[in-house]
C-alpha positions as CSV (number, residue, x, y, z in Angstrom):
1,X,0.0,0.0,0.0
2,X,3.0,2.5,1.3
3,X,4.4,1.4,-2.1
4,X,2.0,2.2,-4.4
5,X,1.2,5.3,-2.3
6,X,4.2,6.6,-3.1
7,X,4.0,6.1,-6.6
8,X,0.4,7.5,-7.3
9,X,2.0,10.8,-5.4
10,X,5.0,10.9,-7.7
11,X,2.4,10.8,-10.6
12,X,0.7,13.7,-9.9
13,X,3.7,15.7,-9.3
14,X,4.6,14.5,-13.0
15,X,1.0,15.1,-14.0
16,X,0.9,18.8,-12.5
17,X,0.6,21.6,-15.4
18,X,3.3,23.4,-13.2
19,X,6.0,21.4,-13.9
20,X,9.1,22.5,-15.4
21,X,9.7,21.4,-18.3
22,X,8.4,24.4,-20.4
23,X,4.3,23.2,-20.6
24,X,3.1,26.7,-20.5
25,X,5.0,28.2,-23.4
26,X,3.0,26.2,-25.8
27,X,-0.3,26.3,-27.3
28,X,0.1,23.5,-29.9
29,X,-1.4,25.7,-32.9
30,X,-4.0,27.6,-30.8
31,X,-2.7,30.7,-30.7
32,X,-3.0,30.6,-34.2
33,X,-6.8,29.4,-34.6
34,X,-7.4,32.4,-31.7
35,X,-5.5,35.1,-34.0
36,X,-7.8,34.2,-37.1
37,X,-11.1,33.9,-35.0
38,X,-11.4,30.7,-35.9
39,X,-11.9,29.7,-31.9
40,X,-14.0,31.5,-29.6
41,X,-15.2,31.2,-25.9
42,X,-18.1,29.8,-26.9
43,X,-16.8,27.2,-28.8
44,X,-13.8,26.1,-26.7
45,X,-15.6,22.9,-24.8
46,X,-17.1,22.0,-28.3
47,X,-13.5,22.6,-29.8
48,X,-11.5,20.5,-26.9
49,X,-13.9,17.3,-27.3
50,X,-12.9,17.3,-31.1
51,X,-9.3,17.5,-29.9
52,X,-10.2,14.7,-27.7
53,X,-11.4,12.3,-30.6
54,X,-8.2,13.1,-32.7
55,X,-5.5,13.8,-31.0
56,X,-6.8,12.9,-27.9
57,X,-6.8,9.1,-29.0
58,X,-3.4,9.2,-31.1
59,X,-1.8,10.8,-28.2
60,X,-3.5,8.3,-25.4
61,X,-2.4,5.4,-27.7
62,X,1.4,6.2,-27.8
63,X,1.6,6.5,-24.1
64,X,0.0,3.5,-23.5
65,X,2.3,2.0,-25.5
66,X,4.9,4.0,-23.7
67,X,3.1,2.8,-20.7
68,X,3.9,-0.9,-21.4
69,X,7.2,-0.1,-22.5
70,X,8.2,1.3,-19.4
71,X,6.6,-1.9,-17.7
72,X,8.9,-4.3,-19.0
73,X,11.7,-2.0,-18.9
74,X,11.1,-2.0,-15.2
75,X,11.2,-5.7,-14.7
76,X,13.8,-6.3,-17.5
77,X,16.3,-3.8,-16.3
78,X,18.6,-1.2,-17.8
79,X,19.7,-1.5,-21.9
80,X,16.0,-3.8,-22.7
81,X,14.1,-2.0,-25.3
82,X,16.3,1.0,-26.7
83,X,15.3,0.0,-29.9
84,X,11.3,-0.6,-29.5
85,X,11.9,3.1,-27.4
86,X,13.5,4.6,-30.8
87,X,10.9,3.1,-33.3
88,X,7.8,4.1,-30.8
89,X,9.1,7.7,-31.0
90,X,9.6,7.6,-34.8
91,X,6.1,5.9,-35.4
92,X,4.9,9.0,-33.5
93,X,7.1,11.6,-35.3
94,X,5.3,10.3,-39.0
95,X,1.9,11.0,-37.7
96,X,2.5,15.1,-36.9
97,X,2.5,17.0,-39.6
98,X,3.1,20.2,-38.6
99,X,6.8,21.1,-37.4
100,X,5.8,23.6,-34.9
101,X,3.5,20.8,-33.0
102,X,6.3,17.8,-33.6
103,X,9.1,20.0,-32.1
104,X,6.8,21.6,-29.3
105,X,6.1,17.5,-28.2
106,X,9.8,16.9,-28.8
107,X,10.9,19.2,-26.5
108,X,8.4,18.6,-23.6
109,X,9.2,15.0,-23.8
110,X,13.0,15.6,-23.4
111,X,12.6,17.6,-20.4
112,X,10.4,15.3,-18.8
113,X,12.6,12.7,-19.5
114,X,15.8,15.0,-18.6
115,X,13.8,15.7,-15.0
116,X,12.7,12.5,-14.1
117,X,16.6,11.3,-14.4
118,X,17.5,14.2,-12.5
119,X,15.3,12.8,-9.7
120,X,16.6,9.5,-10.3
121,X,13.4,7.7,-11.2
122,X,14.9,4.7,-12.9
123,X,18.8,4.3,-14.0
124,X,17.4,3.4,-17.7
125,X,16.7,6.7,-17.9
126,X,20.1,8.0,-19.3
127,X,20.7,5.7,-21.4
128,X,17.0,6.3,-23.3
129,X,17.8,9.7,-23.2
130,X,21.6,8.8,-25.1
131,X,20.2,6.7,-27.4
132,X,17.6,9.4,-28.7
133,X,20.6,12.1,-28.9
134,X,22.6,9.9,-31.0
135,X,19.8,8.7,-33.0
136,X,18.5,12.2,-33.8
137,X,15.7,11.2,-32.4
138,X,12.4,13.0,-31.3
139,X,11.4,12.2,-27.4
140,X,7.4,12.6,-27.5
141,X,5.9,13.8,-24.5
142,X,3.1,11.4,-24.2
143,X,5.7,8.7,-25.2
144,X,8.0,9.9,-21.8
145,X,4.9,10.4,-20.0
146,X,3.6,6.8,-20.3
147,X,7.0,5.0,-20.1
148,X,7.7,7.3,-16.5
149,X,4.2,5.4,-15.5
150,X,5.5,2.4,-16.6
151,X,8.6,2.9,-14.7
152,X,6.2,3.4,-11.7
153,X,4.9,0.9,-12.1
154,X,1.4,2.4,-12.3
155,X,-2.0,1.1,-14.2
156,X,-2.1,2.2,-17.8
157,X,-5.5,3.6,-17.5
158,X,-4.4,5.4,-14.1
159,X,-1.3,6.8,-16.2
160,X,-3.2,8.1,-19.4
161,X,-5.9,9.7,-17.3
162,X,-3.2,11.5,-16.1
163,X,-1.9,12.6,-19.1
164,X,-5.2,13.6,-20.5
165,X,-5.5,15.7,-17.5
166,X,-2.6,17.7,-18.2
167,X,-2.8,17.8,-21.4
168,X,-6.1,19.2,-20.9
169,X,-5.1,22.2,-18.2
170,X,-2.6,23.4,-20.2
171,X,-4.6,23.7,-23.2
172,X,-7.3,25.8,-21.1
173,X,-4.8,27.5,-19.3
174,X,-3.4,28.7,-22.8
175,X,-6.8,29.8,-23.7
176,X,-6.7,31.8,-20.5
177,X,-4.0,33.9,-21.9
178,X,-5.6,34.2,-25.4
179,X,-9.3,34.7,-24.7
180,X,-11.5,36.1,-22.5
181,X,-11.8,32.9,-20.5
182,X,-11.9,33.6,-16.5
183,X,-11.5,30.6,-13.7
184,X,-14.7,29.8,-13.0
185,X,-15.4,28.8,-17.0
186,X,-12.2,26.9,-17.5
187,X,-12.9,25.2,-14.3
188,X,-16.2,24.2,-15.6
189,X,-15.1,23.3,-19.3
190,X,-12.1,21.2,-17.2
191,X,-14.8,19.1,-15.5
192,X,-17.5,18.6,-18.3
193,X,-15.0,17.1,-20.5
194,X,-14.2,13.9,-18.1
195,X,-16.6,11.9,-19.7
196,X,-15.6,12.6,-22.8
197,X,-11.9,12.0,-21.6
198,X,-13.4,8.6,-20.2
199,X,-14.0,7.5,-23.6
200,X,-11.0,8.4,-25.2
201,X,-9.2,6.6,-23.0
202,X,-11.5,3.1,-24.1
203,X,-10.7,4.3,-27.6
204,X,-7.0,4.1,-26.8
205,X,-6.9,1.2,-25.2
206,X,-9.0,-0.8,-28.3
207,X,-6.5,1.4,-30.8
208,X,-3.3,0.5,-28.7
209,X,-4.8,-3.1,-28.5
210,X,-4.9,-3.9,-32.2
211,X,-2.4,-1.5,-33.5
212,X,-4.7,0.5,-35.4
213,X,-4.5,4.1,-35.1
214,X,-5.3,7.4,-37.5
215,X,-5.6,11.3,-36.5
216,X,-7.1,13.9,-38.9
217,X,-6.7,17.0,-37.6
218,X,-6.3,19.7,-40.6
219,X,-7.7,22.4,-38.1
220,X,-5.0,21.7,-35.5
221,X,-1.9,21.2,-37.6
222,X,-2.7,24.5,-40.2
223,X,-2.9,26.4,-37.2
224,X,0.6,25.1,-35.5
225,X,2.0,25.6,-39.8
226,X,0.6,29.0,-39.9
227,X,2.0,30.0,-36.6
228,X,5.4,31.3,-37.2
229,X,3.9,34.0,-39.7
230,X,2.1,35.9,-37.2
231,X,2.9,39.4,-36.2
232,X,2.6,38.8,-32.3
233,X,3.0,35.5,-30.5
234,X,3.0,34.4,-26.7
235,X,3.8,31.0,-27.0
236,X,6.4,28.9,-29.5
237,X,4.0,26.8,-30.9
């Protein structure tokens, strides 16, 4: 019980919107869809459950599968699945489009990774982290997230409800910062959405299951193209 106390509390702090590994700087094309009124207030909820059933599900799938990797890492011990580690990240890499968004998830995954060895979660760590520096190779978020579960040694539905979670607050809290959004609404658009979060997380699990997995999201990845060309920005992505 102490054990896996200790483990669901090291979760959260990974889970928590606050940490630093540079969350808050992005807005993963939104900035953009803001700037050419293409999202409003009232149509942020509507907006973030069509995230969910997109990118929601292609993100949820790659860290369950980053979930299970970090499983048998666990048991197996350091230097067992660099290569499955390198090819999960790749697999990801061909389904973003949009360079802003690939890079933005890049980055957040190598500082979560970069963190967790600093804290000395798991001594696999480094040598994941090496591997991807010599390789050239991107380190998704969800990817890190779900292998750091893994590691942890947590449930893979406990671990990608997390992820969802803050995926989800930084999203909103971006939209904070771009529209007239105050605390109250984001709180409320926060909590209607976790039964729609629910259900991505089944249709994860039944994507991640058979290996069968596809994202459209035109919306999403012309706004994250487009954003480099506007005039003002707030965020990198």
């Amino acid at each position: 019980m102490e054990k896996n106390a200790l483990a669901f509390l090291r979760l959260l702090q990974l889970a928590d919107s606050a940490l630093p590994i540079g969350t808050a700087a992005h807005s993963f094309g939104l900035e953009t869809l803001v700037a050419q009124e293409w999202l409003r207030v009232e149509e942020l909820e509507r907006f973030l459950r069509a995230y969910l059933a997109e990118v929601g599900v292609l993100e949820g799938t790659f860290c369950l599968r980053g979930q299970q990797l970090g499983t048998r890492l666990e048991q197996a011990g350091p230097g067992a699945d660099v290569q499955a580690w390198l090819l999960l990240n790749a697999r990801l890499s061909a389904f973003k489009l949009a360079r802003e968004s690939r890079e933005a998830s890049a980055a957040l995954g190598r500082r979560l990774l970069q963190l967790a060895s600093g804290l000395e979660l798991h001594p696999g760590l480094p040598e994941l982290i090496r591997a991807a520096k010599a390789g050239r190779q991107a380190t998704h978020h969800s990817i890190a997230f779900g292998l750091l579960g893994g590691l942890l040694q947590i449930e893979a539905r406990d671990v990608v409800l997390a992820y969802f979670q803050q995926t989800l607050t930084g999203l909103v809290s971006a939209c904070q910062r771009l529209l007239p959004l105050g605390q109250s609404r984001a709180s409320q658009i926060l909590w209607h959405l976790h039964p729609i979060v629910l259900e991505t997380v089944e249709r994860s699990e039944a994507a991640a299951l058979d290996d069968n997995v596809a994202s459209f999201t035109a919306l999403v990845d012309l706004g994250s193209m487009l954003h480099p060309a506007l005039t003002t920005r707030l965020f990198i992505s």
